[in-house]
VEXNUKOL-5655 format. One record per residue (C-alpha): x, y, z; residue in one letter. Coordinates in steps of 0.2 Angstrom, whole numbers, padded with zeros to 4 digits, always signed. Each point is the difference from the previous one (the first is absolute). Layout:
XYZA/...
% end
This chain:
-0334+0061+1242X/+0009+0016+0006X/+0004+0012-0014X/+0012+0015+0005X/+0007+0015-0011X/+0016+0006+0005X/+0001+0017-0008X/+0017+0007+0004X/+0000+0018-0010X/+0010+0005-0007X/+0002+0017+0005X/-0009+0015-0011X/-0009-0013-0012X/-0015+0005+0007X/-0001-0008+0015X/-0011+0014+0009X/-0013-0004-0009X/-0001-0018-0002X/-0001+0000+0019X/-0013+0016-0002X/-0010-0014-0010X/+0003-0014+0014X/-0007+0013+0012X/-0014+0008-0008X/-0005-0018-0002X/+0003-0008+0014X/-0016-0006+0006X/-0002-0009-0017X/+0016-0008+0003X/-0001-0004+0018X/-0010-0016+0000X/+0012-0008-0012X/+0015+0006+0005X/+0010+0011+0015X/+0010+0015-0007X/+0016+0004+0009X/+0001+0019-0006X/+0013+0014+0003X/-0010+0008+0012X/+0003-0018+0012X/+0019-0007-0007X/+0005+0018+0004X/-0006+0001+0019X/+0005-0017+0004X/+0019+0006-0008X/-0002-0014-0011X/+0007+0010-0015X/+0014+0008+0011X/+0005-0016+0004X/+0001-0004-0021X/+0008+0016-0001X/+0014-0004+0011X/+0003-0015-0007X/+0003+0006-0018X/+0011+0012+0009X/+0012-0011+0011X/-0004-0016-0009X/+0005-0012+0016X/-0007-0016+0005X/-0008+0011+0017X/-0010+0011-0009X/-0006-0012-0011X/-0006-0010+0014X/-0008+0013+0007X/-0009+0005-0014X/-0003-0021+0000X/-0007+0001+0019X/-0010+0018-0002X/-0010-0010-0016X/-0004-0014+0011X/-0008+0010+0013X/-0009+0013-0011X/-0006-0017-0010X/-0010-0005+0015X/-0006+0013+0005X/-0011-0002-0017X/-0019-0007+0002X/+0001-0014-0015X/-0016-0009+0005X/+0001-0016-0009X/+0004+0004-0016X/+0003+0019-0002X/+0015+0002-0011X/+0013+0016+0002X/+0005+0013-0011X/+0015+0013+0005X/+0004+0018-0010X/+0016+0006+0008X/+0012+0007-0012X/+0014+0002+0015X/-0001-0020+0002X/+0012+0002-0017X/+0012+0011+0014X/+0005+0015+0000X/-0004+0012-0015X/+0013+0001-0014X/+0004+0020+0001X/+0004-0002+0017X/+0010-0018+0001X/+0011+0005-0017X/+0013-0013+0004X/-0012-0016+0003X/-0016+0006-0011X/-0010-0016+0002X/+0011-0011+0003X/-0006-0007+0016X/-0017-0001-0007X/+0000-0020-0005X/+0005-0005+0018X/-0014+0010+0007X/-0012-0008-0013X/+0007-0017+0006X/-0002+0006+0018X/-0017+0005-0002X/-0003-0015-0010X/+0004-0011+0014X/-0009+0010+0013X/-0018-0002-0009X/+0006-0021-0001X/+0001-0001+0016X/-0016+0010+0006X/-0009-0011-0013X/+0010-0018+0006X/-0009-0014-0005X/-0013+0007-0013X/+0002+0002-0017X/+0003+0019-0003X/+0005+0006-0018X/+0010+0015-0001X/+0002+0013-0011X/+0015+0016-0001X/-0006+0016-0008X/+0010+0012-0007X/-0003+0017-0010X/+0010+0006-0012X/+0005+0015-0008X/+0010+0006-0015X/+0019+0007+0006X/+0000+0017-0004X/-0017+0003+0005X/+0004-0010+0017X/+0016+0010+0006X/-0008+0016-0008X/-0014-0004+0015X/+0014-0004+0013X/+0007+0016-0005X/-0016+0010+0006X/-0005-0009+0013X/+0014+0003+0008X/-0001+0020-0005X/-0014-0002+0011X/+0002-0011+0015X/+0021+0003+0004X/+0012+0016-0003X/+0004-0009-0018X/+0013+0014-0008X/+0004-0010-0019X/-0006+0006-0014X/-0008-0016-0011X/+0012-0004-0011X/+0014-0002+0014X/-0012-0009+0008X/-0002-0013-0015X/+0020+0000+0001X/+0000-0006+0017X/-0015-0013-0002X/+0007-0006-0017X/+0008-0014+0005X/-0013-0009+0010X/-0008-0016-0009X/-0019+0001-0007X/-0015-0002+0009X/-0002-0016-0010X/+0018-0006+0003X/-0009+0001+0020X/-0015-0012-0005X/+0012-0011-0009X/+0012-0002+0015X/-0017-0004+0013X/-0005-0014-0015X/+0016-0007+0002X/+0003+0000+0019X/-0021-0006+0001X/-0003-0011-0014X/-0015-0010+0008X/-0011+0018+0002X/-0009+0008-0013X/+0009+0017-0004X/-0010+0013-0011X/+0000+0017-0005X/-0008+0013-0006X/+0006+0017-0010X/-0007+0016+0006X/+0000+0007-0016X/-0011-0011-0006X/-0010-0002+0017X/-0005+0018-0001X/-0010-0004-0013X/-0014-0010+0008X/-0015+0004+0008X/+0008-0007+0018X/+0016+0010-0003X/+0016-0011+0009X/-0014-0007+0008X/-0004-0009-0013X/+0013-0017+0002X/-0008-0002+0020X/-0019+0002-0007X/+0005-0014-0012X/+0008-0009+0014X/-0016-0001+0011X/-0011-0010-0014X/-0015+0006+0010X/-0016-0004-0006X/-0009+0012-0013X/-0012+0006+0008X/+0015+0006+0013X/+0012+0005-0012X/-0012+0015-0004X/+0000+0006+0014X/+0019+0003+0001X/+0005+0019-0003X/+0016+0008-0006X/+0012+0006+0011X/-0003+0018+0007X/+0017+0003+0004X/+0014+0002-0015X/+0016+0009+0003X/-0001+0017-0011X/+0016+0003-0012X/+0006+0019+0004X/+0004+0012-0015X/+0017+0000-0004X/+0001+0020+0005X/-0005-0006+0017X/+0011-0014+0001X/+0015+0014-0004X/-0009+0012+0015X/+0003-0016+0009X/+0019+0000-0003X/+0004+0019+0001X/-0008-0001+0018X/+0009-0017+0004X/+0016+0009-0006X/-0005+0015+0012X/+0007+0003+0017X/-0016+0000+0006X/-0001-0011+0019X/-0009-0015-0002X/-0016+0006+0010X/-0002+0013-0013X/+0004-0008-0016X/-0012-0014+0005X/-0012+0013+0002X/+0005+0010-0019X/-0001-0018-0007X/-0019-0005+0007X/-0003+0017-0006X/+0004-0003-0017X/-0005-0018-0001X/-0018+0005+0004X/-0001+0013-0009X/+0006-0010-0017X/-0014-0013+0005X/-0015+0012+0001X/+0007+0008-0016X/-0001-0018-0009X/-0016-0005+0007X/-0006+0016-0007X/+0006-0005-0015X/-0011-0015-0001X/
% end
């Protein structure tokens, strides 16, 4: 039998590191499964194509999100009884911060569709599939939207309008219970970050689970080397003023790097 994990985000749950942990341990993980990563759905347009879809929401870009699946699919070595597992947070659609109207709205069509697309690489064999999904408490979540996008766009709102404008979009577990709903034969699980970051595997934790390896394997596995750093709230307000600035892009771009790497050095120091 197939076994496949769909882990579909969402976005700031801590997905950096639980694919940090599929990385760092992929050669552990490859003779049982084949990891389809950011790294690979991002160059093959994969996610855009998500992202599209949760944008427009017509039947064209679902289907070329549908066709773009396929394709990647068989590009996959399965051997004859490697399963699949997939950590791509943008297969939920676009993030939240930046799709205000829609949210994740679009995300369980795209589950279906992606659904459908591992059915049909695996027609005629028994495949059991299984949808992931992290979570995170609500504040904590749109206070992490809030800096990320401090950091990666010219983000001028303070946090608390920000909250105003987010406000109104459901739960992340209103999400989950929607892709139940419109899958009811799949497994659909979940896992809290706030409770994941409490194990030795981190958000790795749910996938190291998942791959049931042998003992003697599973301790071997290592946890993830990669974990997105939270920045002091000082630098997150550096972050607005110079958003807020009439600075060009080139050179706020450059002020912001600046001061993001300088936060992080001063926090590993701290450690």
């Amino acid at each position: 039998m197939r076994r496949v994990l769909l882990h579909l985000g969402l976005h700031k749950t801590g997905t950096t590191a639980a694919q940090s942990f599929l990385y760092d341990n992929r050669e552990l993980i490859w003779p049982h499964f084949s990891l389809a990563l950011p790294y690979r759905t991002r160059k093959s347009d994969l996610s855009q194509a998500a992202i599209s879809h949760s944008i427009y929401g017509t039947v064209g870009t679902l289907s070329e999100f549908g066709a773009r699946l396929r394709a990647f699919f068989d590009t996959l070595d399965f051997a004859t009884r490697r399963g699949l597992i997939v950590s791509e947070e943008n297969f939920a659609g676009l993030r939240p911060s930046r799709n205000i109207e829609q949210g994740y709205a679009a995300t369980p069509e795209l589950a279906a569709c992606l659904v459908d697309a591992v059915r049909h690489r695996f027609a005629g064999q028994e495949v059991q599939i299984t949808i992931y999904l992290s979570l995170r408490q609500h504040g904590s979540w749109l206070r992490s939207l809030w800096a990320h996008d401090l950091q990666r766009m010219r983000q001028v709102l303070d946090y608390e309008t920000f909250r105003l404008r987010m406000d109104h979009l459901p739960s992340l577990q209103h999400t989950v219970d929607q892709i139940r709903d419109r899958l009811p034969t799949v497994t659909v699980t979940t896992g809290w970050l706030e409770d994941l970051q409490l194990q030795r595997f981190g958000t790795g934790t749910p996938f190291a689970e998942f791959l049931n390896l042998p003992r003697d394997k599973a301790r071997l596995l290592v946890p993830p080397s990669k974990v997105n750093t939270r920045l002091p709230e000082d630098v997150l307000q550096e972050l607005l003023d110079l958003n807020r600035s009439r600075l060009d892009e080139a050179a706020l771009i450059a002020q912001k790097t600046a001061t993001i790497e300088r936060a992080k050095k001063a926090l590993i120091g701290t450690t």
